[in-house]
C-alpha positions as a LaTeX table, in Angstrom:
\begin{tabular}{lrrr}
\hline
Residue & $x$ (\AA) & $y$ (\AA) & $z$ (\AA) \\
\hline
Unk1 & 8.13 & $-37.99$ & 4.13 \\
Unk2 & 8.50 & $-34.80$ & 2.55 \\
Unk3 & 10.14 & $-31.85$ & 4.84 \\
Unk4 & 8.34 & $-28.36$ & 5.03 \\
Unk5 & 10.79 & $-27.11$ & 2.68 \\
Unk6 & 10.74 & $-29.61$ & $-0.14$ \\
Unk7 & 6.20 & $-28.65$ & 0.05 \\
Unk8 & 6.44 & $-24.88$ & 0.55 \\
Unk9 & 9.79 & $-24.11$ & $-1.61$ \\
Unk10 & 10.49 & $-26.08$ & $-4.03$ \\
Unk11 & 8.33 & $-28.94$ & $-6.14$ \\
Unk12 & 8.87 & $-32.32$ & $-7.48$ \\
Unk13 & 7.80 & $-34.28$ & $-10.05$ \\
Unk14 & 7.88 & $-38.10$ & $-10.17$ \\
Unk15 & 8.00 & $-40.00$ & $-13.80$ \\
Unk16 & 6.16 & $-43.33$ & $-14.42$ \\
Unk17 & 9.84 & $-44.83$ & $-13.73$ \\
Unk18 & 9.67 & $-43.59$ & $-9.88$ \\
Unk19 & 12.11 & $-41.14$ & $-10.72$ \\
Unk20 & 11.89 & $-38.18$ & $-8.54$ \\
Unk21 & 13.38 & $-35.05$ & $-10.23$ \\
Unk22 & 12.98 & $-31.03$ & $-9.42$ \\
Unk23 & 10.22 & $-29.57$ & $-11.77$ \\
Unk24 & 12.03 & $-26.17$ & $-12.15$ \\
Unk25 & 8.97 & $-24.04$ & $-14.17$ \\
Unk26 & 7.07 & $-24.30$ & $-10.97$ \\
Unk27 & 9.56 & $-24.48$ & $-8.05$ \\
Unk28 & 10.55 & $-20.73$ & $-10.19$ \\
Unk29 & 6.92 & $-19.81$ & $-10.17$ \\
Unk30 & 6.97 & $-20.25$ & $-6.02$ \\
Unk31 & 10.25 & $-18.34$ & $-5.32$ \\
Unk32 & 8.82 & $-15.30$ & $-7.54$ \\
Unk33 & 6.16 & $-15.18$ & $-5.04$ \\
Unk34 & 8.40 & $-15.40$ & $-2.04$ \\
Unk35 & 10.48 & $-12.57$ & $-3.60$ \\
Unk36 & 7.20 & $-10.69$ & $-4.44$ \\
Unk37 & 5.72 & $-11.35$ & $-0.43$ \\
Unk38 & 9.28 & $-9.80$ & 0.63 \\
Unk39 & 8.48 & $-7.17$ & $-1.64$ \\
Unk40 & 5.13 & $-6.76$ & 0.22 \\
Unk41 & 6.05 & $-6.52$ & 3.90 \\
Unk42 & 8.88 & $-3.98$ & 3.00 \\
Unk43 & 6.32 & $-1.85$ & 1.39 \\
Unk44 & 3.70 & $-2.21$ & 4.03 \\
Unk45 & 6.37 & $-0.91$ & 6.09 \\
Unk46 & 7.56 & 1.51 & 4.08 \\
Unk47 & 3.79 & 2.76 & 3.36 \\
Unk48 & 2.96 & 2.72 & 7.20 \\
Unk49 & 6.36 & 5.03 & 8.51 \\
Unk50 & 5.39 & 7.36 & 5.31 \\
Unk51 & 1.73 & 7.91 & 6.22 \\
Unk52 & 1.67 & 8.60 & 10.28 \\
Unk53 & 0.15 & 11.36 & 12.05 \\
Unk54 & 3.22 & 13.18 & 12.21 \\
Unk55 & 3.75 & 13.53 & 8.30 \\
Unk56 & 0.24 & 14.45 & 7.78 \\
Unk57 & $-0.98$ & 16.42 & 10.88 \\
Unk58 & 1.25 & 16.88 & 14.34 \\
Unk59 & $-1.33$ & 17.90 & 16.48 \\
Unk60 & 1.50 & 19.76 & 18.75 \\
Unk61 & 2.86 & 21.57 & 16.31 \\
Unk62 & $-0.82$ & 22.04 & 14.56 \\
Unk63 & $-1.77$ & 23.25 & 18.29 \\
Unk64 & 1.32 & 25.88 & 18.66 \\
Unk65 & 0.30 & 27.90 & 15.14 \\
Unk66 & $-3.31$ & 27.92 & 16.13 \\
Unk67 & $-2.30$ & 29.14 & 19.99 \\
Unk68 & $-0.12$ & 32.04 & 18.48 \\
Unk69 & $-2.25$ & 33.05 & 15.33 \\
Unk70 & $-5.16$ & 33.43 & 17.62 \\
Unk71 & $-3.23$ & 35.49 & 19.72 \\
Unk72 & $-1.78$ & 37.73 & 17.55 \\
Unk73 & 1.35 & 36.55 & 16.81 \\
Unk74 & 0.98 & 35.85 & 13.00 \\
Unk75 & 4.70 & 36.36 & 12.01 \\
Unk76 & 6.09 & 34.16 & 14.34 \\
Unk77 & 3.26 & 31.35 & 13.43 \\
Unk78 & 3.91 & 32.00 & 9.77 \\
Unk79 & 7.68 & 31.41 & 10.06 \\
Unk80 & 6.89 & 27.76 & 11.84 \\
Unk81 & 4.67 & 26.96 & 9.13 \\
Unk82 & 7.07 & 27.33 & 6.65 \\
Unk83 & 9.72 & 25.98 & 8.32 \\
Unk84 & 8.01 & 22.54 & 8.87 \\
Unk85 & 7.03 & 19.61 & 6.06 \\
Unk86 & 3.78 & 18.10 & 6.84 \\
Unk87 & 1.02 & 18.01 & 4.68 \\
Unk88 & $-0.81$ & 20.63 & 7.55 \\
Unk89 & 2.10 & 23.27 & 6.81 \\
Unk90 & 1.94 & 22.25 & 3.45 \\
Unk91 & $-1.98$ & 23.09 & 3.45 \\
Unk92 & $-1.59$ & 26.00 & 5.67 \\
Unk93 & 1.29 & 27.68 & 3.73 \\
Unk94 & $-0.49$ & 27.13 & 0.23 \\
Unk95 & $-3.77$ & 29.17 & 1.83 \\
Unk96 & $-1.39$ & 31.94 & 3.90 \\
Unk97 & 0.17 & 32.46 & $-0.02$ \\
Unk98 & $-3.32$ & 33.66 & $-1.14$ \\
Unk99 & $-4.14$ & 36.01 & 2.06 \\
Unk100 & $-4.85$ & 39.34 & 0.30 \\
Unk101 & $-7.27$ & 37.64 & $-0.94$ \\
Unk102 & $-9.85$ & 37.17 & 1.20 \\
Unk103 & $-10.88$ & 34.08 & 3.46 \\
Unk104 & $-12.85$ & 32.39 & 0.95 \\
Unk105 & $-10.25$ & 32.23 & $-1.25$ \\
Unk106 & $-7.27$ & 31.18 & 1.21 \\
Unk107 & $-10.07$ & 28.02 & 1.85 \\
Unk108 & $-10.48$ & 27.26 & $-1.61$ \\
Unk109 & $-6.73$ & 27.33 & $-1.98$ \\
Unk110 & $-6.41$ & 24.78 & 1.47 \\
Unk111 & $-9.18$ & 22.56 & 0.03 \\
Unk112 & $-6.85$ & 22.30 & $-3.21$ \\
Unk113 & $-3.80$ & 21.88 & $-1.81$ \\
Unk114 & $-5.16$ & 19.24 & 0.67 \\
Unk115 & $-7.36$ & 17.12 & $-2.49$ \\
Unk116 & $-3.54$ & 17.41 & $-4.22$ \\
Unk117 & $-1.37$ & 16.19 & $-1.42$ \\
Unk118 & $-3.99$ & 13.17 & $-0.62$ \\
Unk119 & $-4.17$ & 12.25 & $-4.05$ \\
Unk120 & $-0.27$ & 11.92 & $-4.36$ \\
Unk121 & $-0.61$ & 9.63 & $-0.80$ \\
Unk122 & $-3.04$ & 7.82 & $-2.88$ \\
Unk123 & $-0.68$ & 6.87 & $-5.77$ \\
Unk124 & 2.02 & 5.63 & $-3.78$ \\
Unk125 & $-0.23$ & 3.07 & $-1.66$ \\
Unk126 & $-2.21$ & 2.02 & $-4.72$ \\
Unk127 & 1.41 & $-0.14$ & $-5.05$ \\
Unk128 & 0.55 & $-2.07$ & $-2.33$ \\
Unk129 & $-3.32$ & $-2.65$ & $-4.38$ \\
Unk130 & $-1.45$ & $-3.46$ & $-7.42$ \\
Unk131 & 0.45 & $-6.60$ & $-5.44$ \\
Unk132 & $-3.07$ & $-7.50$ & $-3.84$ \\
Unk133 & $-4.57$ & $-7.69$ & $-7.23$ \\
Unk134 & $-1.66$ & $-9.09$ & $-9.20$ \\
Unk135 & $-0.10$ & $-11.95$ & $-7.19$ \\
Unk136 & $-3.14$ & $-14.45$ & $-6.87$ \\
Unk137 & $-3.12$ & $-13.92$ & $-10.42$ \\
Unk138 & 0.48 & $-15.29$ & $-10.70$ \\
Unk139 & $-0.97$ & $-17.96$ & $-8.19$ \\
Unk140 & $-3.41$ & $-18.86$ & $-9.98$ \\
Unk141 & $-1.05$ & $-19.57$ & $-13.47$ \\
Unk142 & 0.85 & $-22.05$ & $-11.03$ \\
Unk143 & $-2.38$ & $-23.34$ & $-10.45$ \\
Unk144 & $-2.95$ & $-24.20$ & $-14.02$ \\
Unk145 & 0.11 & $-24.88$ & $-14.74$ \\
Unk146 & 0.17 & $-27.68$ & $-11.93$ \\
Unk147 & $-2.96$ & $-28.90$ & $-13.37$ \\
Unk148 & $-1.90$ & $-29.23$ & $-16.61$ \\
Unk149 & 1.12 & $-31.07$ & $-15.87$ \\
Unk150 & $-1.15$ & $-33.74$ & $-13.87$ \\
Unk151 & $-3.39$ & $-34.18$ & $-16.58$ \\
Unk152 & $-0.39$ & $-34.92$ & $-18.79$ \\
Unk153 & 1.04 & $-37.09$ & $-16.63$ \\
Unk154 & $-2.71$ & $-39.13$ & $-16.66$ \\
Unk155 & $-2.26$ & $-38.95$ & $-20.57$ \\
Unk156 & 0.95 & $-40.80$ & $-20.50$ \\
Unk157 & 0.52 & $-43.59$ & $-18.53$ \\
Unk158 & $-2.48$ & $-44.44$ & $-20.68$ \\
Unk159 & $-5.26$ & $-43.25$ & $-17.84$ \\
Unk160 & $-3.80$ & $-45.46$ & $-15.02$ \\
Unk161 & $-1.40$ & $-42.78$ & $-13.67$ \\
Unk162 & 0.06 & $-43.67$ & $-10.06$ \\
Unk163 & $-0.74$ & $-40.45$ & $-7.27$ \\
Unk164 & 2.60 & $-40.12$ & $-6.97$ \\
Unk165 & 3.17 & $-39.34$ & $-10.37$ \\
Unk166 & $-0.05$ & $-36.79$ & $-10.02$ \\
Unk167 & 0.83 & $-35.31$ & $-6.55$ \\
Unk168 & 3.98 & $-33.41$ & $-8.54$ \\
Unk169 & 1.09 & $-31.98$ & $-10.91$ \\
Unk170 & $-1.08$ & $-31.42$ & $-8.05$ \\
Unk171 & 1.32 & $-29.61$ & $-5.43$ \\
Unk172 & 2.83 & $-27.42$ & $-7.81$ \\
Unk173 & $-0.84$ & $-26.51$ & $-7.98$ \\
Unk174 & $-1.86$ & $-25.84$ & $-4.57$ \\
Unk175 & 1.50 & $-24.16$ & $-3.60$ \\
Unk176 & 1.46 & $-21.55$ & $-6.07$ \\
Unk177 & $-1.97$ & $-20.79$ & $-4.76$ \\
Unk178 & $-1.00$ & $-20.65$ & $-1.35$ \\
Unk179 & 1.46 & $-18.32$ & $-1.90$ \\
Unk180 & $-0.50$ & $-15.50$ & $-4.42$ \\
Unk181 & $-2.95$ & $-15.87$ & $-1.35$ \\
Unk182 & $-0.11$ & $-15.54$ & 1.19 \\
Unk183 & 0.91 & $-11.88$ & $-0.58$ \\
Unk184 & $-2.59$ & $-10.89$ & $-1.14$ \\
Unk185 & $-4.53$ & $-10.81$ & 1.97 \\
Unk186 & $-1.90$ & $-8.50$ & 4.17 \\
Unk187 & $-1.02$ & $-6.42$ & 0.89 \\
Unk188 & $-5.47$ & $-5.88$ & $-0.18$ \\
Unk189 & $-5.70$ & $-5.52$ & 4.25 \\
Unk190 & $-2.88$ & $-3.05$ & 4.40 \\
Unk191 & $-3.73$ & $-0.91$ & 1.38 \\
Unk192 & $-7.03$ & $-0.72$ & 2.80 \\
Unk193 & $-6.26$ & 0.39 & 6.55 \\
Unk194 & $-3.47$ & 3.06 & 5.29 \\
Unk195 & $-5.81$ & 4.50 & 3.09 \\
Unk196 & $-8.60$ & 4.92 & 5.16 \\
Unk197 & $-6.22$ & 6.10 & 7.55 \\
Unk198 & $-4.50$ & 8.93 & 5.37 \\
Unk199 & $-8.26$ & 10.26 & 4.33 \\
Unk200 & $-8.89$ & 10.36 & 8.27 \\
Unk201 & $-5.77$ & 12.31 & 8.29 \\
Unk202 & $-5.98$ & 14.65 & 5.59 \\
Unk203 & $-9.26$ & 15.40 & 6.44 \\
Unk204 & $-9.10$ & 16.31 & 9.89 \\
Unk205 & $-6.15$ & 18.57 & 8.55 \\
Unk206 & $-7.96$ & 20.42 & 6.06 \\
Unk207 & $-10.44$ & 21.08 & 8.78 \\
Unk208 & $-7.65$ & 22.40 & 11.30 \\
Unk209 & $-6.11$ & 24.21 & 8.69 \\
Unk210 & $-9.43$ & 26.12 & 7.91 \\
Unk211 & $-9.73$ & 26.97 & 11.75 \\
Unk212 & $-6.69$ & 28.45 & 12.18 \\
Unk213 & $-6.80$ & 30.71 & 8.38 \\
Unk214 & $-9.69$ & 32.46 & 10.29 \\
Unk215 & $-7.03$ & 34.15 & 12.53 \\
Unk216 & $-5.15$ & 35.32 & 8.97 \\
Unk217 & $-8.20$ & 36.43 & 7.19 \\
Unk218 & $-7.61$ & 40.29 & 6.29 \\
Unk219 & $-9.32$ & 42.76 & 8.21 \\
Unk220 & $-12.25$ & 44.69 & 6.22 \\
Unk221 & $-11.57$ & 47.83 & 5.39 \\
Unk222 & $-13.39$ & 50.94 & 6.59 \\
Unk223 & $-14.58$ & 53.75 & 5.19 \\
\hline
\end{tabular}
């Protein structure tokens, strides 16, 4: 009986001799995807520490410059903005740049900034969409690959192949496929729950952001 390792890790062929051998094309086909599925889970985790409230919008610190611009204190909120690295400052600090301008245009200026910032979020989790896509498409060349190899084995024994000489054919198949669908699920899953996360985010930013420019808008000028 075959251990878990000798299914999931590496595959065997048998020859019409009963000679039991490694078959090395696929066994390297499966530990690509194991590298690839370690490649996955450090960049779900890498993805999910980059894209957290705190990078995006601290609602303390988001709650402090809105406390002390509406009460007057616009230096001392301006200096905390731009002494701080979330996207909020970030948004805030791109709109504050334009203020002699009027509030329409320190919005327009926020809405920018905030479309750019979420757009660069965007890039670097379309990685983890990239995986998703592309590894049950490496399965899936195992899987014909396997297939192939059973089909010649079938050929050479003249149509009367033994099932253990088309289970090396046949596993080298299914493995291949388990694994592209191993990487895919979390890494399609992930990509999707970050990114609707960081839209949540950004969103609910830009409309902060807006809230507290209103306290920065110039006062009109009188005749």
């Amino acid at each position: 009986m075959q251990s878990f390792g000798s299914i999931f890790f590496i595959t065997h062929v048998t020859d019409a001799a009963g000679e039991t051998r490694v078959e090395w094309i696929g066994s390297s086909l499966i530990w690509f995807l194991i590298l690839l599925s370690v490649v996955n889970v450090a960049l779900v985790v890498f993805l999910a520490l980059r894209n957290r409230r705190v990078d995006i919008l601290p609602e303390a610190f988001a709650d402090r410059v809105h406390e002390l611009a509406a009460g007057g204190n616009r230096d001392e909120a301006m200096q905390l903005v731009a002494a701080e690295a979330s996207d909020y400052s970030r948004m805030l600090a791109s709109g504050l740049s334009v203020r002699g301008q009027g509030l329409a245009s320190m919005v327009r200026t926020v809405e920018q900034a905030s479309e750019e910032l979420t757009v660069a979020r965007f890039r670097a989790i379309e990685s983890l969409n990239i995986l998703g896509q592309v590894s049950p498409m490496i399965g899936l060349f195992g899987t014909v690959y396997g297939m192939i190899m059973a089909f010649q084995s079938i050929v050479a024994t003249g149509g009367s192949a033994d099932p253990v000489v088309l289970a090396g054919g046949i596993g080298t198949a299914l493995v291949t496929t388990f694994w592209g669908l191993l990487i895919a699920i979390p890494a399609l899953a992930a990509y999707a729950g970050i990114r609707n996360k960081v839209d949540a985010l950004a969103t609910e930013a830009t409309r902060r952001a807006e809230e507290t420019l209103s306290h920065f808008a110039p006062e009109p000028a009188t005749a």
